[in-house]
C-alpha positions as CSV (number, residue, x, y, z in Angstrom):
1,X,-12.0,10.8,-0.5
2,X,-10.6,14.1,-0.6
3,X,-7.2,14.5,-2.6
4,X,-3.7,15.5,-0.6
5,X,-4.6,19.5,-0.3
6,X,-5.6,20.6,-4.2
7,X,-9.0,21.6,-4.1
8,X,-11.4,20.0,-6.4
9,X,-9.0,17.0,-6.4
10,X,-10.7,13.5,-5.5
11,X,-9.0,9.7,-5.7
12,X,-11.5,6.7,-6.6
13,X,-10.8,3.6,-8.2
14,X,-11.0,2.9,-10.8
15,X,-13.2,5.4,-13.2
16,X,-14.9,4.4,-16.5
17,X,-16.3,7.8,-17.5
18,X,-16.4,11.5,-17.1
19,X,-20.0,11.9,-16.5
20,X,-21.4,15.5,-17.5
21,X,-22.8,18.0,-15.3
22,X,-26.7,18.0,-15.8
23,X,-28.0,21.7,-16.5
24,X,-29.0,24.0,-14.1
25,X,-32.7,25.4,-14.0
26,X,-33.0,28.7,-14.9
27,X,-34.6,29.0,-11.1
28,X,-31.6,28.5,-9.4
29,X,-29.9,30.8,-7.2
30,X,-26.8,32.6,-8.8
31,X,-22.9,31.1,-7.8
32,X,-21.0,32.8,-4.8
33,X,-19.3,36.3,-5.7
34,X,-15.8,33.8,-5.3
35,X,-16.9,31.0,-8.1
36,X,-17.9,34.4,-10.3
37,X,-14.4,36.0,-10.3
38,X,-12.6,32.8,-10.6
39,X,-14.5,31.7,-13.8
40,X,-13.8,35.2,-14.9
41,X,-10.0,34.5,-15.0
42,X,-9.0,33.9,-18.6
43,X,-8.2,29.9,-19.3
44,X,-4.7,29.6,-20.8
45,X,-4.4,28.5,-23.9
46,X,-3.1,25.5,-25.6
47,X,-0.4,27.3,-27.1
48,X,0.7,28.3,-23.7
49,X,1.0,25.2,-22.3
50,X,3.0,23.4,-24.9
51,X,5.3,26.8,-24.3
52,X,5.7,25.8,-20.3
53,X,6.3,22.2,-20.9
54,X,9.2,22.8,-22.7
55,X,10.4,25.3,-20.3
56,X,9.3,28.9,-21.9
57,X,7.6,31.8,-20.9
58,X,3.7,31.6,-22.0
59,X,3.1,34.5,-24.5
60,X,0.3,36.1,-22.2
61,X,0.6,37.2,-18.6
62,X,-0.6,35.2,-15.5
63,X,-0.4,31.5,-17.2
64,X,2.0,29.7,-15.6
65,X,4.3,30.5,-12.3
66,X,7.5,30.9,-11.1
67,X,7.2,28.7,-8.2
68,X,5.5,25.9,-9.6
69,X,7.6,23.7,-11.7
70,X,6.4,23.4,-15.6
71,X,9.3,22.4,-17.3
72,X,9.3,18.5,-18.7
73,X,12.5,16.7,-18.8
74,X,12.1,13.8,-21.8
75,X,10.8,11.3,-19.9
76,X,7.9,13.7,-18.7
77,X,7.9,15.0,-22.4
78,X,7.1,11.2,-23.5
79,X,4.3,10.5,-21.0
80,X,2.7,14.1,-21.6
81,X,2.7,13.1,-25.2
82,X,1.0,9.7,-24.0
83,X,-1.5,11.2,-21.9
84,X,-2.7,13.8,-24.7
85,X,-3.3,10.7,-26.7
86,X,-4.6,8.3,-24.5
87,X,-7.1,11.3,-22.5
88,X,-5.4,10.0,-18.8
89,X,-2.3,10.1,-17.3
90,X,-0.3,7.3,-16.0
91,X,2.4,7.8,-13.6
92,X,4.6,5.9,-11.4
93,X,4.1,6.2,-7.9
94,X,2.8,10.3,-7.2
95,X,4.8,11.8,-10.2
96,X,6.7,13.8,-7.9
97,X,10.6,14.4,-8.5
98,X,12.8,14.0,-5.4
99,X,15.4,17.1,-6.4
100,X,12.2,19.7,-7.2
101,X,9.3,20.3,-5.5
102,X,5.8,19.3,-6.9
103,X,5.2,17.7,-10.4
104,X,5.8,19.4,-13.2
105,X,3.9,16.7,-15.6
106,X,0.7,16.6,-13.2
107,X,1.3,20.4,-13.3
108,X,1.4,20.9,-17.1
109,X,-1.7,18.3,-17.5
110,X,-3.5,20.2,-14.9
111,X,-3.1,23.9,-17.0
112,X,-4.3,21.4,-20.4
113,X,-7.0,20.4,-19.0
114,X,-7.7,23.7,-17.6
115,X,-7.7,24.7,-21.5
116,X,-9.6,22.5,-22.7
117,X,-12.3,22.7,-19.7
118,X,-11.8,19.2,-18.9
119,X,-11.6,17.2,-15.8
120,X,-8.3,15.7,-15.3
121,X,-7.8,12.1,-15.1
122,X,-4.6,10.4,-14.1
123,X,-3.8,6.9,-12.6
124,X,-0.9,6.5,-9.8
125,X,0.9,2.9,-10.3
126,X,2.0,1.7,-6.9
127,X,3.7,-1.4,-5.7
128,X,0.7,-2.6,-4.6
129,X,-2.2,-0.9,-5.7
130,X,-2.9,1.6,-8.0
131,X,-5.2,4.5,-7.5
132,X,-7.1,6.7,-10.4
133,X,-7.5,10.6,-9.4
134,X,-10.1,12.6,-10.9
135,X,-9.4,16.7,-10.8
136,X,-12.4,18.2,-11.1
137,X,-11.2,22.0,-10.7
138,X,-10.3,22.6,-13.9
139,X,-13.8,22.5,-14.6
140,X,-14.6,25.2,-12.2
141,X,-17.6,24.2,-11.1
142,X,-20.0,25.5,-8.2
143,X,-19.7,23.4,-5.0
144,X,-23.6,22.0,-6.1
145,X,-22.0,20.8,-9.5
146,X,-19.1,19.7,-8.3
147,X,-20.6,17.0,-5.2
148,X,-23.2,15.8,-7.9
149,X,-20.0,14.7,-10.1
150,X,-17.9,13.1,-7.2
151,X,-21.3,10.9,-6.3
152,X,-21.4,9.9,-10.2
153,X,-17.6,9.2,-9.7
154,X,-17.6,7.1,-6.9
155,X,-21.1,5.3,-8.0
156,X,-19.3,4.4,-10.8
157,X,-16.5,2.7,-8.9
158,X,-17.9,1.2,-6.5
159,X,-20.2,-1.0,-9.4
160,X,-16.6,-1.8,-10.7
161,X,-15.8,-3.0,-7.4
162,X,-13.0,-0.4,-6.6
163,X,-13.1,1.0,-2.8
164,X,-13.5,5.0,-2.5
């Protein structure tokens, strides 16, 4: 189903794999003018990221923003550290702190993954159930791609026998 507003965003439980998008024929017709300009925008890098977890300006223009919170306190730090390991996230509850707006962990993993042209992958623990989320925008795939992941997603939870 679709995620709370963040496009791309999908929640399934729970997911095994990241299957890859299959190839495109060379026959197929060429993206919308939007996909084109927004796969022109530079990713950030790496570098840049570590730089707005710890609460810095990223060293090139346009990575990052004001109004989104980036900035990990050391708990966050911890569990960012975790999730680079591990590949997924894990959070209590949503992730989101009560005294800013958003999630500045989800935030920071969503520019890393963004960088490393990955989907992102986190797990909400609630009191209970716990959902995984899949983020596929980081990808930036074309609408086509993008439905033929979700369908390999949710395939793939529904034979684990998690509801979608």
């Amino acid at each position: 189903k679709q995620g709370a507003g963040i496009p791309g965003q999908h929640s399934i439980l729970p997911l095994a794999a990241q299957p890859q998008s299959p190839p495109t024929p060379a026959t197929s017709s060429p993206p919308p003018l939007h996909l084109l300009l927004y796969d022109m925008c530079a990713r950030p890098t790496l570098a840049d990221v570590e730089r707005l977890a710890r609460g810095l300006a990223a060293a090139r223009r346009g990575t990052g923003s004001r109004g989104v919170p980036h900035r990990l306190n050391a708990e966050e730090h911890r569990l960012y550290e975790l999730a680079k390991a591990r590949g997924y996230a894990v959070l209590k509850g949503s992730g989101h702190r009560r005294e800013r707006k958003g999630s500045p962990l989800l935030n920071v993993l969503r520019q890393r993954a963004d960088a490393l042209d990955e989907c992102l992958v986190w797990c909400q623990q609630g009191v209970l159930t716990d959902h995984c989320c899949v983020d596929f925008s980081p990808r930036r795939l074309g609408r086509r791609e993008e439905v033929m992941l979700l369908r390999c997603a949710l395939s793939v939870a529904r034979a684990m026998g998690g509801a979608a």
